[in-house]
PDB file of the backbone (N, CA, C, O) and the ligand in Angstrom, with CONECT records:
HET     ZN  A 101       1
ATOM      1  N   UNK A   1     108.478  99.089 -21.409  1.00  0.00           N
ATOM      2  CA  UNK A   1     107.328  99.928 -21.044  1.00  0.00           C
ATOM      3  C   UNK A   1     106.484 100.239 -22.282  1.00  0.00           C
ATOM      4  O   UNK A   1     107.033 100.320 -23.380  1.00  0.00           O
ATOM      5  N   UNK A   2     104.931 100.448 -22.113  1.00  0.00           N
ATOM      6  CA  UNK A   2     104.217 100.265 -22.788  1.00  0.00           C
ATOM      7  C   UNK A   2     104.166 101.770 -23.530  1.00  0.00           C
ATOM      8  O   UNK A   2     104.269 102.693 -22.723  1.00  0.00           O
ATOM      9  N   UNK A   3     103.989 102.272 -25.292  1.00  0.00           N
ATOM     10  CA  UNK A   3     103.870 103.636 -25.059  1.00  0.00           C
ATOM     11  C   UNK A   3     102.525 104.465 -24.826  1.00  0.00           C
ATOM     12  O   UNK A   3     101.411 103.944 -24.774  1.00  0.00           O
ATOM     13  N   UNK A   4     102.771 105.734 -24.704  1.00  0.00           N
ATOM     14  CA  UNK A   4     101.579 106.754 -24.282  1.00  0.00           C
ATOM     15  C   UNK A   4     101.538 108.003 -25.390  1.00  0.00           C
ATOM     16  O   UNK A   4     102.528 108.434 -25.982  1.00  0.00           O
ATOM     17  N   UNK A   5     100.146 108.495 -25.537  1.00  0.00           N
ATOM     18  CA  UNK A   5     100.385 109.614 -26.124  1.00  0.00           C
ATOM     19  C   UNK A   5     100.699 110.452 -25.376  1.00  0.00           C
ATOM     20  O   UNK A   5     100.484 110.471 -24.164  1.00  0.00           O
ATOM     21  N   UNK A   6     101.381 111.435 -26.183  1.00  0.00           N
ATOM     22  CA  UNK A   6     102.118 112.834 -25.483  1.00  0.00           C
ATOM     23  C   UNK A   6     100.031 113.420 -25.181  1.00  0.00           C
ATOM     24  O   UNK A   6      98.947 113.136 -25.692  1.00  0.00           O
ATOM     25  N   UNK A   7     100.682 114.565 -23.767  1.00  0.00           N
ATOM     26  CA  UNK A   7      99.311 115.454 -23.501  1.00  0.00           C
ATOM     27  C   UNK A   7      98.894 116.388 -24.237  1.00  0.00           C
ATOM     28  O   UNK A   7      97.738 116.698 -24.525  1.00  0.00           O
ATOM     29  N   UNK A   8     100.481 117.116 -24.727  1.00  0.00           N
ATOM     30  CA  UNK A   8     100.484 118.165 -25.486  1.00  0.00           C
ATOM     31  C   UNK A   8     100.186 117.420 -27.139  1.00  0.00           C
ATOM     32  O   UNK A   8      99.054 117.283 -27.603  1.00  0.00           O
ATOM     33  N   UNK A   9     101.332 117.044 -27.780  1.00  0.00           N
ATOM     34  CA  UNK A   9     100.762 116.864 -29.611  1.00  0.00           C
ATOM     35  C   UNK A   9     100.533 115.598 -29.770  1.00  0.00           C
ATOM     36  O   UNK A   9     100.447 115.271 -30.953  1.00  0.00           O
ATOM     37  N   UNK A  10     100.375 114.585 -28.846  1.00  0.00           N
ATOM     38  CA  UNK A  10      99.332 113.549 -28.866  1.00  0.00           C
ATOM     39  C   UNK A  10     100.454 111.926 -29.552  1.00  0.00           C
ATOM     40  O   UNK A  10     100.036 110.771 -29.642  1.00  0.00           O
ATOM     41  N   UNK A  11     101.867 112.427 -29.917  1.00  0.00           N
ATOM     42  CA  UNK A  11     102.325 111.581 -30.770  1.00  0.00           C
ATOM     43  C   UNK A  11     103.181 110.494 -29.060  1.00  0.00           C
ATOM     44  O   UNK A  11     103.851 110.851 -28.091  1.00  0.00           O
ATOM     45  N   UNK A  12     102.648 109.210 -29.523  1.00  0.00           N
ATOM     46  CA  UNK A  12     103.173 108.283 -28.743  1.00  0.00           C
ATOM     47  C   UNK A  12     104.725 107.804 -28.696  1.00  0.00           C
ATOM     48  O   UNK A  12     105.618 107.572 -29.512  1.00  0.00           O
ATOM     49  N   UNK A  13     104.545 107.783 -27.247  1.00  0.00           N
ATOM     50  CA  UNK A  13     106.468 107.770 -26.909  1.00  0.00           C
ATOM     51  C   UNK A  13     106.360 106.731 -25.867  1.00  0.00           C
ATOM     52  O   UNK A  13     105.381 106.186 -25.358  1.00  0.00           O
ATOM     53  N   UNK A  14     107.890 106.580 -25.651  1.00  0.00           N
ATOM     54  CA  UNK A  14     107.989 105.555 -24.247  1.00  0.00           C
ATOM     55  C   UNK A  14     108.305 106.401 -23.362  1.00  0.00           C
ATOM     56  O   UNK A  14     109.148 107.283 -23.530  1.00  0.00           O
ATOM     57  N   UNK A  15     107.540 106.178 -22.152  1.00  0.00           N
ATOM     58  CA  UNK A  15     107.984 107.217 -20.620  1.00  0.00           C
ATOM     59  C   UNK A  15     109.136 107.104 -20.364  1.00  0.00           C
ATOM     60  O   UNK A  15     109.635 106.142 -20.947  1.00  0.00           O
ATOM     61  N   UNK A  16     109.817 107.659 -19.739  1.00  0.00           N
ATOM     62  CA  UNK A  16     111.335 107.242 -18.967  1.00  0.00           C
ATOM     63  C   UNK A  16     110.571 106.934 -17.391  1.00  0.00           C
ATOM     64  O   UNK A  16     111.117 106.237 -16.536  1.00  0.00           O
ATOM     65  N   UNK A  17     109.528 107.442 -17.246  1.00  0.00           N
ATOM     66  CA  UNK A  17     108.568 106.780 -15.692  1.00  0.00           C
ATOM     67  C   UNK A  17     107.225 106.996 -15.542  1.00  0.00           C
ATOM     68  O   UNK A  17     106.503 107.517 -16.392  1.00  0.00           O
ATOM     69  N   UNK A  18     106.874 106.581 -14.420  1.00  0.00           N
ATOM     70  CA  UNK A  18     105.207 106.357 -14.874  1.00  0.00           C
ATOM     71  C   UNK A  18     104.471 107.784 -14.543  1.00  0.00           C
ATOM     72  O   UNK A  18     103.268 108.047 -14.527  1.00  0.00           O
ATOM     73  N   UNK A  19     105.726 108.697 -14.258  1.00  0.00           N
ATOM     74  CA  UNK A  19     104.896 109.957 -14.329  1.00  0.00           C
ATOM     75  C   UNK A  19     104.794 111.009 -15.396  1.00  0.00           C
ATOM     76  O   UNK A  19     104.045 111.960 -15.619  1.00  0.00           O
ATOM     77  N   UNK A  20     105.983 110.387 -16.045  1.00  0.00           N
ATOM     78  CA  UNK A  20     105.867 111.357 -17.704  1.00  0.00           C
ATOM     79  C   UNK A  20     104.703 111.332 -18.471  1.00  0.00           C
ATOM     80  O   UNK A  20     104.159 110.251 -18.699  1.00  0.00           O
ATOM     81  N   UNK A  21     104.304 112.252 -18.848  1.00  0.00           N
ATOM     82  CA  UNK A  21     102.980 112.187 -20.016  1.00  0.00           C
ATOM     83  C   UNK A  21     103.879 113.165 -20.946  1.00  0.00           C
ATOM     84  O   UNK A  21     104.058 112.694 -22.069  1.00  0.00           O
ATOM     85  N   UNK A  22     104.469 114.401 -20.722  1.00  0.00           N
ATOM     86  CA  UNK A  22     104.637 115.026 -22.390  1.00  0.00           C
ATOM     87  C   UNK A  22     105.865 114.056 -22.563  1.00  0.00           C
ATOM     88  O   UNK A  22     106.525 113.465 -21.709  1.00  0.00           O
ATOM     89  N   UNK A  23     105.977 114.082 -24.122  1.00  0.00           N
ATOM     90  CA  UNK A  23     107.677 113.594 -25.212  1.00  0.00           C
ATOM     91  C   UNK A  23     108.077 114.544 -24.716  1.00  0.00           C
ATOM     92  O   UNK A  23     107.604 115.378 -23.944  1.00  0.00           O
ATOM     93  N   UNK A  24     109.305 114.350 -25.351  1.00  0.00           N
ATOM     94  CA  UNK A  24     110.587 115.362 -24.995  1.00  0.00           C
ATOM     95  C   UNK A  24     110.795 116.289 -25.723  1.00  0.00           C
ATOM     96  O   UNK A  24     111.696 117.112 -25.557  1.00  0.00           O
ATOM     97  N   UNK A  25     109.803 116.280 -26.835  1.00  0.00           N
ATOM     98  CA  UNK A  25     109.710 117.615 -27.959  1.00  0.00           C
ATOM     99  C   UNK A  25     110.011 118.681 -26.983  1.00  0.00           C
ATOM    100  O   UNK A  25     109.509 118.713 -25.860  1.00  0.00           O
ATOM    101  N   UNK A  26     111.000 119.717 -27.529  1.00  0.00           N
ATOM    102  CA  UNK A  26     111.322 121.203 -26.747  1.00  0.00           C
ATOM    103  C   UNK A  26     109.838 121.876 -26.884  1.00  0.00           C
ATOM    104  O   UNK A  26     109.637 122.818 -26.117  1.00  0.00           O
ATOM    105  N   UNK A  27     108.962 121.574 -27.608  1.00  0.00           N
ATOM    106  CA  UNK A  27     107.913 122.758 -28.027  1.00  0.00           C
ATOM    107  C   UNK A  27     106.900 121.672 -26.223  1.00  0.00           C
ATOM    108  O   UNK A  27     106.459 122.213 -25.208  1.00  0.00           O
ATOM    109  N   UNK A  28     106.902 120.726 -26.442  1.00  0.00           N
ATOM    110  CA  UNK A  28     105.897 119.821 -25.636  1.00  0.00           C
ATOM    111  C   UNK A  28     107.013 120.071 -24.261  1.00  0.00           C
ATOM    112  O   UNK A  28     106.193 120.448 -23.423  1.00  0.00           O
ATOM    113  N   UNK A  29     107.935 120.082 -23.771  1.00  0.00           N
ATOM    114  CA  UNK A  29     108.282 120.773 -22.548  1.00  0.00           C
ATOM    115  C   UNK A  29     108.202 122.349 -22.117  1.00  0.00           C
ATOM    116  O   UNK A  29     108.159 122.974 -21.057  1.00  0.00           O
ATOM    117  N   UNK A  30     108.204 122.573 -23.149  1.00  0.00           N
ATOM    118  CA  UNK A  30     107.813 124.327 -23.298  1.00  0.00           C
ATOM    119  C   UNK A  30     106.423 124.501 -22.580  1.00  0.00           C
ATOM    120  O   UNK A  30     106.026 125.375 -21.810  1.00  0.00           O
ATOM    121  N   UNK A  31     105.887 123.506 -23.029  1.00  0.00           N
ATOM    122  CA  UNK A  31     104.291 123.469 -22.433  1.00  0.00           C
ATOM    123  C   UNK A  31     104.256 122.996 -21.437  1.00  0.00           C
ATOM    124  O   UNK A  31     103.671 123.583 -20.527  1.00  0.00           O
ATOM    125  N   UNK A  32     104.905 121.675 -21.209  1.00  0.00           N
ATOM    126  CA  UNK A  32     104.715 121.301 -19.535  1.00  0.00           C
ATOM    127  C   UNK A  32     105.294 122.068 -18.953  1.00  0.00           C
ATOM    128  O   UNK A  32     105.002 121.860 -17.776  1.00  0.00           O
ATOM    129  N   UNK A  33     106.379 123.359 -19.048  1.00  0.00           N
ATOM    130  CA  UNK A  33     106.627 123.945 -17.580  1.00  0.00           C
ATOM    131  C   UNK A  33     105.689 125.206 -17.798  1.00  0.00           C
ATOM    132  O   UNK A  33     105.355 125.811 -16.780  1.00  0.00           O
ATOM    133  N   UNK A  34     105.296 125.596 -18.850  1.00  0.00           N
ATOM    134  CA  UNK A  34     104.429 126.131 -18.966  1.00  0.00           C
ATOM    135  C   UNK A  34     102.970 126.622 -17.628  1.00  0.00           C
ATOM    136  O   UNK A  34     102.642 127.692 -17.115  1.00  0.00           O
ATOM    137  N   UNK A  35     102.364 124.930 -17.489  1.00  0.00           N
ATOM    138  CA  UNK A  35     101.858 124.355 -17.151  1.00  0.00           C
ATOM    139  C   UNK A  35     101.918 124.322 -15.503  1.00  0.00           C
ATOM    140  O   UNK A  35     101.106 124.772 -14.694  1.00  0.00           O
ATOM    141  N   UNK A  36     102.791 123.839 -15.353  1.00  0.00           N
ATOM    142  CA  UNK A  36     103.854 123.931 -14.003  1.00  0.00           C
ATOM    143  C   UNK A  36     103.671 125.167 -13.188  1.00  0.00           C
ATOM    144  O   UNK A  36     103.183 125.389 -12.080  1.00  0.00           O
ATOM    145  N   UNK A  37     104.503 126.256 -14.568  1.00  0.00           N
ATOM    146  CA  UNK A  37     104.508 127.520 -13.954  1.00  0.00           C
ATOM    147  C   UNK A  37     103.023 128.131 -13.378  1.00  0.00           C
ATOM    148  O   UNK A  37     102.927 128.802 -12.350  1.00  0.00           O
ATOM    149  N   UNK A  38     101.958 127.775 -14.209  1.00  0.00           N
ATOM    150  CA  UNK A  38     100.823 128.414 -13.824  1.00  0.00           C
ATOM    151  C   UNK A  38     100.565 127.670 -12.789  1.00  0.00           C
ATOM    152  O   UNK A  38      99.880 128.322 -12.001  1.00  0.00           O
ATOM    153  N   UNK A  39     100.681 127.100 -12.582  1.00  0.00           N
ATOM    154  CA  UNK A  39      99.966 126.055 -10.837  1.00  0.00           C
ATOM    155  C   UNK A  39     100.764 126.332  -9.499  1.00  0.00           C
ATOM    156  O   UNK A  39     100.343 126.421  -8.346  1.00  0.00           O
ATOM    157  N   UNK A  40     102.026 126.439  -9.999  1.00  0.00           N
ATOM    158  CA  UNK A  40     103.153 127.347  -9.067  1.00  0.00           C
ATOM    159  C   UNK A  40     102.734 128.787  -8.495  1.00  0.00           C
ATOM    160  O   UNK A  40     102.744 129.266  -7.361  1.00  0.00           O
ATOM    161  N   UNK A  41     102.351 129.292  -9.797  1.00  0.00           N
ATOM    162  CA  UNK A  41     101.852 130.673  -9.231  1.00  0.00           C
ATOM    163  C   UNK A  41     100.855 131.071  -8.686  1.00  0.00           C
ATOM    164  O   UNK A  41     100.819 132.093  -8.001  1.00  0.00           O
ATOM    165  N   UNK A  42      99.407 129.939  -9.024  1.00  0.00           N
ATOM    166  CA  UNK A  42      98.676 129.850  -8.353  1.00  0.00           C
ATOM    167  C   UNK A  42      98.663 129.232  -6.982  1.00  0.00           C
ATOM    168  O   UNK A  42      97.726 129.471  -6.220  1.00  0.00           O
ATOM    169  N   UNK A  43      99.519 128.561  -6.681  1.00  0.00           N
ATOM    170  CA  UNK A  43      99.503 127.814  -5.086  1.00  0.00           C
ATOM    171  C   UNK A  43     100.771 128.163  -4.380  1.00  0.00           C
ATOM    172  O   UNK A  43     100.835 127.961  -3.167  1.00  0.00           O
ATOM    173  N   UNK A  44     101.774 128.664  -5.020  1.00  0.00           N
ATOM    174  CA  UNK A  44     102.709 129.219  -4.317  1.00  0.00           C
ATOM    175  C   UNK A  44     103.272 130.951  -4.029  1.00  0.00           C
ATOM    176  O   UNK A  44     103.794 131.691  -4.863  1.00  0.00           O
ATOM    177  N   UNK A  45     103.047 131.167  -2.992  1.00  0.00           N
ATOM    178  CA  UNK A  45     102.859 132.855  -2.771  1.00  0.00           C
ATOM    179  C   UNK A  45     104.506 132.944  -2.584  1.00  0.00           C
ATOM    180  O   UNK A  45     104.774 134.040  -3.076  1.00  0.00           O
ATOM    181  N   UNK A  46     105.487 132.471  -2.218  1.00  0.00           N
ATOM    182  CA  UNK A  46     106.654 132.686  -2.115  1.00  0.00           C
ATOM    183  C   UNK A  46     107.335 132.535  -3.860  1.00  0.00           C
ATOM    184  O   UNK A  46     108.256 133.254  -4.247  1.00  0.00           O
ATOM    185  N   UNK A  47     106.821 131.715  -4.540  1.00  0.00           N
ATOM    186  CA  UNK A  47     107.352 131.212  -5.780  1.00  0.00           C
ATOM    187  C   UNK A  47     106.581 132.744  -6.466  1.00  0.00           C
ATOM    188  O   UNK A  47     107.275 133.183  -7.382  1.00  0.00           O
ATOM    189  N   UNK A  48     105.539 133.445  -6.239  1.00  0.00           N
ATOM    190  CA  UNK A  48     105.423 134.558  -6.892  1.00  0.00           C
ATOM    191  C   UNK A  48     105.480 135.750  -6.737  1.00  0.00           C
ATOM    192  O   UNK A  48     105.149 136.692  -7.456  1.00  0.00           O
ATOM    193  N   UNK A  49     106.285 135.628  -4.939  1.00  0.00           N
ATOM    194  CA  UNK A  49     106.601 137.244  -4.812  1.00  0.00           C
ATOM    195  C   UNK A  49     107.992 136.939  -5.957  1.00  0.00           C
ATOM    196  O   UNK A  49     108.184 137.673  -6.926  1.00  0.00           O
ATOM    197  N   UNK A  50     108.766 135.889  -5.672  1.00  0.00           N
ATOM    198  CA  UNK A  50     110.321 135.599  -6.403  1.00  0.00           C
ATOM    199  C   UNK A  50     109.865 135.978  -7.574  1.00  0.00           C
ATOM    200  O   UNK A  50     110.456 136.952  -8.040  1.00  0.00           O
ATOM    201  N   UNK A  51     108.985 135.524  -8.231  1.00  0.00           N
ATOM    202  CA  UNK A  51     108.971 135.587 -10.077  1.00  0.00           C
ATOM    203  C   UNK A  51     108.777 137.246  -9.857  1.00  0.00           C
ATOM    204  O   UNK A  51     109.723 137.896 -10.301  1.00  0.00           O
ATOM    205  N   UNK A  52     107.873 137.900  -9.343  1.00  0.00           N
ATOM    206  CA  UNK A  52     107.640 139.456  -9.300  1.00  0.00           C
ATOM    207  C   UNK A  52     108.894 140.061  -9.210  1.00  0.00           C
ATOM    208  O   UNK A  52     109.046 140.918 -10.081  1.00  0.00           O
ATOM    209  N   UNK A  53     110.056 139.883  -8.296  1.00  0.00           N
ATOM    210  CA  UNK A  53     111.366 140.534  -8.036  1.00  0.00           C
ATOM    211  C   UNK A  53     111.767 140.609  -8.931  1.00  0.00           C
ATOM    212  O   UNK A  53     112.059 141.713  -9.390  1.00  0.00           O
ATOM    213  N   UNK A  54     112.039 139.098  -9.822  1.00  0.00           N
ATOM    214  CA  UNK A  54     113.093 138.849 -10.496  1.00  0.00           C
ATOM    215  C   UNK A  54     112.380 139.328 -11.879  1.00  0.00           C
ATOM    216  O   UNK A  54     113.147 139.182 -12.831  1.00  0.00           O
ATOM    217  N   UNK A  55     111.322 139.772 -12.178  1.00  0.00           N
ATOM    218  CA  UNK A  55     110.914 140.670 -13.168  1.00  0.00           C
ATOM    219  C   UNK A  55     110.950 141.598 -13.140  1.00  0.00           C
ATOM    220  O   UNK A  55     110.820 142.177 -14.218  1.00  0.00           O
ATOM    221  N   UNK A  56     111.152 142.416 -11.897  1.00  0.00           N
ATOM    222  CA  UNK A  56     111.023 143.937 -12.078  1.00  0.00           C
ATOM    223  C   UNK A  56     112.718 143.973 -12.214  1.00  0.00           C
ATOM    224  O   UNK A  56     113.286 144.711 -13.018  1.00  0.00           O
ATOM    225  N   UNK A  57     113.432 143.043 -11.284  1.00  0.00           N
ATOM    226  CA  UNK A  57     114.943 143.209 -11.888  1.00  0.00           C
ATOM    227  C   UNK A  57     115.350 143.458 -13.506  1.00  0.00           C
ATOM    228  O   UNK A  57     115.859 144.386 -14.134  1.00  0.00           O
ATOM    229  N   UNK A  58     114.894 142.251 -13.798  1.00  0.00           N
ATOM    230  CA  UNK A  58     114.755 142.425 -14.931  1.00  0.00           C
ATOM    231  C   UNK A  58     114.581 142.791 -15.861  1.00  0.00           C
ATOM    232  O   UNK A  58     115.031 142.352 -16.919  1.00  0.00           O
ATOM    233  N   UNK A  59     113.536 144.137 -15.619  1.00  0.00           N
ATOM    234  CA  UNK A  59     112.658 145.166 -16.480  1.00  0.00           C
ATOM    235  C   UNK A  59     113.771 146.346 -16.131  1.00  0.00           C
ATOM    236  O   UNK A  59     114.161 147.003 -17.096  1.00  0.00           O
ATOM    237  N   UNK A  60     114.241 146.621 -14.993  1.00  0.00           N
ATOM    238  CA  UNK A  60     115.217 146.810 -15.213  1.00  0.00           C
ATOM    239  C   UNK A  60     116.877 147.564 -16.089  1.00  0.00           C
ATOM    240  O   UNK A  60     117.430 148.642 -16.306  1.00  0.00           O
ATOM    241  N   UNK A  61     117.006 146.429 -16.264  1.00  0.00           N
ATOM    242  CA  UNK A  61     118.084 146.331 -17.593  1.00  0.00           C
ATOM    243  C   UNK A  61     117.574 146.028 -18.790  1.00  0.00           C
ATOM    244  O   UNK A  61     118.438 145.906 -19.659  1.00  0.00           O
ATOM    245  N   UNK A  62     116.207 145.824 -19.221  1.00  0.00           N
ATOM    246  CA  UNK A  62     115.097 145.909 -20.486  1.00  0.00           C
ATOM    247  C   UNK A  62     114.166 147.309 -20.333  1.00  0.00           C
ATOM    248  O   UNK A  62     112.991 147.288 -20.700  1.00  0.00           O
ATOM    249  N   UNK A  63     114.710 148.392 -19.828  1.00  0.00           N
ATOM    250  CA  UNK A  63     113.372 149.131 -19.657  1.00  0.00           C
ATOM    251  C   UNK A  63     112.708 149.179 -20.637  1.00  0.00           C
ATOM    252  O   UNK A  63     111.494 149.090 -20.455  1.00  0.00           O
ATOM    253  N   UNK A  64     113.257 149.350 -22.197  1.00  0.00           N
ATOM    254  CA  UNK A  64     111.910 149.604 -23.463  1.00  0.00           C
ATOM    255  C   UNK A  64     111.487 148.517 -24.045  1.00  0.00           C
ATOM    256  O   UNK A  64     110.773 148.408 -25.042  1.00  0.00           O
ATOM    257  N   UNK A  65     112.260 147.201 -22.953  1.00  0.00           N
ATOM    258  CA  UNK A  65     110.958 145.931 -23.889  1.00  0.00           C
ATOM    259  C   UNK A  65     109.775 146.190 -24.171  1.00  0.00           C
ATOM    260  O   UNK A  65     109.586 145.903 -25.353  1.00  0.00           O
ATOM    261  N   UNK A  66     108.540 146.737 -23.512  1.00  0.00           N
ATOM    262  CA  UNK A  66     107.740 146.610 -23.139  1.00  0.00           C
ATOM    263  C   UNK A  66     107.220 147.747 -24.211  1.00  0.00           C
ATOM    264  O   UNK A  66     106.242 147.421 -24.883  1.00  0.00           O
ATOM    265  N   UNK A  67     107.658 148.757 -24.382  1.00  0.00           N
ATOM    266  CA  UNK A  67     107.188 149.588 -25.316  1.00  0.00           C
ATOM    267  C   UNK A  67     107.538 148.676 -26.864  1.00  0.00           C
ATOM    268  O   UNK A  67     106.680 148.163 -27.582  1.00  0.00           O
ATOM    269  N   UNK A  68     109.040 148.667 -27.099  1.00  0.00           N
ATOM    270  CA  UNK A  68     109.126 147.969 -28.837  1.00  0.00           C
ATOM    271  C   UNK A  68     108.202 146.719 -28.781  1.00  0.00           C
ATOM    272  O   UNK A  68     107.614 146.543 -29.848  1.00  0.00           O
ATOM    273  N   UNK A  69     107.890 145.705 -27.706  1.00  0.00           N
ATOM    274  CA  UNK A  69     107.198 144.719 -27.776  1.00  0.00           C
ATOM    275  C   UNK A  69     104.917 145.655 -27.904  1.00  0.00           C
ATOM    276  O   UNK A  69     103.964 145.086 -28.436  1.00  0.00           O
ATOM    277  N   UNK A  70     104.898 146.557 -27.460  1.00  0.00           N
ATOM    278  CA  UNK A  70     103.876 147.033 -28.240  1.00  0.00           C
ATOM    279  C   UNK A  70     103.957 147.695 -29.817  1.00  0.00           C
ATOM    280  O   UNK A  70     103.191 147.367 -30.723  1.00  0.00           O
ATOM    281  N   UNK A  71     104.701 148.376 -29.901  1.00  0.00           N
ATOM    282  CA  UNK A  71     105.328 148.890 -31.394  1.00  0.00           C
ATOM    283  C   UNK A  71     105.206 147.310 -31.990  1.00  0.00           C
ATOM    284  O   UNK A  71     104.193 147.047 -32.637  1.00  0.00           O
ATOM    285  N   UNK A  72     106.097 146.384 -31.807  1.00  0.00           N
ATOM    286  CA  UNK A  72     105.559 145.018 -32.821  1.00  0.00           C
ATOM    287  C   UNK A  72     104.520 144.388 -32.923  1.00  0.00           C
ATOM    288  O   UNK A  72     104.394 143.550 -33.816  1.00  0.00           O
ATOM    289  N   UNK A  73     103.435 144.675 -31.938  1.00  0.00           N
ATOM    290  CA  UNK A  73     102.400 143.766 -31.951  1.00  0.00           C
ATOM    291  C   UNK A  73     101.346 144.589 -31.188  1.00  0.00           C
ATOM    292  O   UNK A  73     100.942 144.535 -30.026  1.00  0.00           O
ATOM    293  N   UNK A  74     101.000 145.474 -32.381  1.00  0.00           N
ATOM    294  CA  UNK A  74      99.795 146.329 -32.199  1.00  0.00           C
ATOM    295  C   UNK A  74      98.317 145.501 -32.260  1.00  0.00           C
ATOM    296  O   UNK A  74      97.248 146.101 -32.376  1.00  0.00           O
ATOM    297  N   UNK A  75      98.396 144.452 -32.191  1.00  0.00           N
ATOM    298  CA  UNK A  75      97.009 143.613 -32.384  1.00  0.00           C
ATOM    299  C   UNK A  75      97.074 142.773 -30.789  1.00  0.00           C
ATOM    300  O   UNK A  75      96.174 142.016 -30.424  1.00  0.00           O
ATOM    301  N   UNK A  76      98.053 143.015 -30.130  1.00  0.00           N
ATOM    302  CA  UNK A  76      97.791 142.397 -28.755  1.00  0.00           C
ATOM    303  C   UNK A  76      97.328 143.700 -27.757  1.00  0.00           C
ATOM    304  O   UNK A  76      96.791 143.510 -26.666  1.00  0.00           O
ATOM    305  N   UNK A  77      97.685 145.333 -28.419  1.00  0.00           N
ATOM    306  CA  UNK A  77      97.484 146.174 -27.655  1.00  0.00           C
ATOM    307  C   UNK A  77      96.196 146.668 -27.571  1.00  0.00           C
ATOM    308  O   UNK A  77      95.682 147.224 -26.600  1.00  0.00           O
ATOM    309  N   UNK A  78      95.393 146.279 -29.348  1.00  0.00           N
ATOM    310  CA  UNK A  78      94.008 146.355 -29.118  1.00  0.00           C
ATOM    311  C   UNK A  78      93.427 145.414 -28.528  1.00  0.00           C
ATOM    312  O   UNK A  78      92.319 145.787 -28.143  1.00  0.00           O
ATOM    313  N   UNK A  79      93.700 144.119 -28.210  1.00  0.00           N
ATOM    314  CA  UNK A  79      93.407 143.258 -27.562  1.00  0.00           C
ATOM    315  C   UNK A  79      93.169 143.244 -25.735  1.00  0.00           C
ATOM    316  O   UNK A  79      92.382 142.663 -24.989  1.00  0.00           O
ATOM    317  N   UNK A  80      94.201 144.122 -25.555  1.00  0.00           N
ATOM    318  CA  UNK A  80      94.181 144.432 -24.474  1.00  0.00           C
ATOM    319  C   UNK A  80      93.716 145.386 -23.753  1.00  0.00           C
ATOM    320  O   UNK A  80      93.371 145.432 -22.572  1.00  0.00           O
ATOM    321  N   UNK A  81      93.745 146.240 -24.686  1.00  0.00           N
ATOM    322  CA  UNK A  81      92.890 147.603 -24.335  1.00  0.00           C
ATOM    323  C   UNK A  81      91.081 147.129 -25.038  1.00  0.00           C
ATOM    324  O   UNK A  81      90.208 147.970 -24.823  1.00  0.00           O
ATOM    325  N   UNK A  82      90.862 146.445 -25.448  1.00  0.00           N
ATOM    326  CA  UNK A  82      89.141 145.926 -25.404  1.00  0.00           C
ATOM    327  C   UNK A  82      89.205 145.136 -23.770  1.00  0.00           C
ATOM    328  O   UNK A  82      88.257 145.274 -22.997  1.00  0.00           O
ATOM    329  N   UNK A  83      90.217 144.463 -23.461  1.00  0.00           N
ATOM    330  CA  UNK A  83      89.995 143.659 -21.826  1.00  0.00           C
ATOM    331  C   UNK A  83      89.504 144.584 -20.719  1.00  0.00           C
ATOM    332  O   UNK A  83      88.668 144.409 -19.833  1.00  0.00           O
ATOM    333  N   UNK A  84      90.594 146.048 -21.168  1.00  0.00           N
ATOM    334  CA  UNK A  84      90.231 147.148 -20.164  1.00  0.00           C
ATOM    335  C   UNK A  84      88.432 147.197 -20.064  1.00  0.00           C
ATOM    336  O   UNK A  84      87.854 147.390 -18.994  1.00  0.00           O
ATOM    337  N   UNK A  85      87.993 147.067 -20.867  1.00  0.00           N
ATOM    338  CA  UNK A  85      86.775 148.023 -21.119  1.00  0.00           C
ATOM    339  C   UNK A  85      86.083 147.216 -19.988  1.00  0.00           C
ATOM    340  O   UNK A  85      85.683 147.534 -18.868  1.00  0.00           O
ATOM    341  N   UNK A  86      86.090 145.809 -20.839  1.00  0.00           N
ATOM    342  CA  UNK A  86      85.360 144.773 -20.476  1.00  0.00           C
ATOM    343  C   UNK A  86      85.446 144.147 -19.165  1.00  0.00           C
ATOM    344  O   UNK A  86      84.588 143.374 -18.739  1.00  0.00           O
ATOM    345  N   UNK A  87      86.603 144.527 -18.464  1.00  0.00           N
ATOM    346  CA  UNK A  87      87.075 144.630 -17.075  1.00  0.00           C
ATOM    347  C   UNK A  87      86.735 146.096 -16.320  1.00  0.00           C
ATOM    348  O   UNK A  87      86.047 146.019 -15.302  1.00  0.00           O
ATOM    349  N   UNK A  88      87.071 147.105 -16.655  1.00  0.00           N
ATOM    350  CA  UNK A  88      86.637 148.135 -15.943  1.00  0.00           C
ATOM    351  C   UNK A  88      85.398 148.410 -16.130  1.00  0.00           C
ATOM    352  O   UNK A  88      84.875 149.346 -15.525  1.00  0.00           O
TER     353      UNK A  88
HETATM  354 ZN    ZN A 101     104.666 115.935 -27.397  1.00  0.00          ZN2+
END
């Protein structure tokens, strides 16, 4: 089989079939389910009540992710709070 560039970092591989486009780089599958996931969630309403459950489960037994993950990354919270504005 002939090779292809990857979609994601562009470096040419051999498919294992004619539907592969990313390599097998973990960072370049990271992205194709990535990828996946967003089209899933957009066309599948059962695939995103499940992801919703299984996050609030989740949040859960993490209740202060969500706070130390603002405490580390005070530049996504101004980020997000400018979206507010610009959304509300
Ligand atoms: Zn790749």
């Amino acid at each position: 089989m002939e090779t292809i560039p990857c979609v994601s970092c562009g470096t040419f591989f051999i498919p294992r079939n004619c539907k592969q486009n990313y390599c097998r780089e973990p960072g370049c599958q990271r992205a194709r389910k990535a990828v996946w996931q967003r089209y899933k969630l957009k066309s599948d309403e059962d695939y995103r009540t499940q992801q919703h459950l299984s996050h609030q489960k989740w949040l859960q037994t993490n209740p202060d992710y969500y706070r130390s993950y603002r405490r580390r990354n005070p530049d996504k919270v101004q980020r997000n709070r400018k979206k507010c504005i610009k959304n509300g």
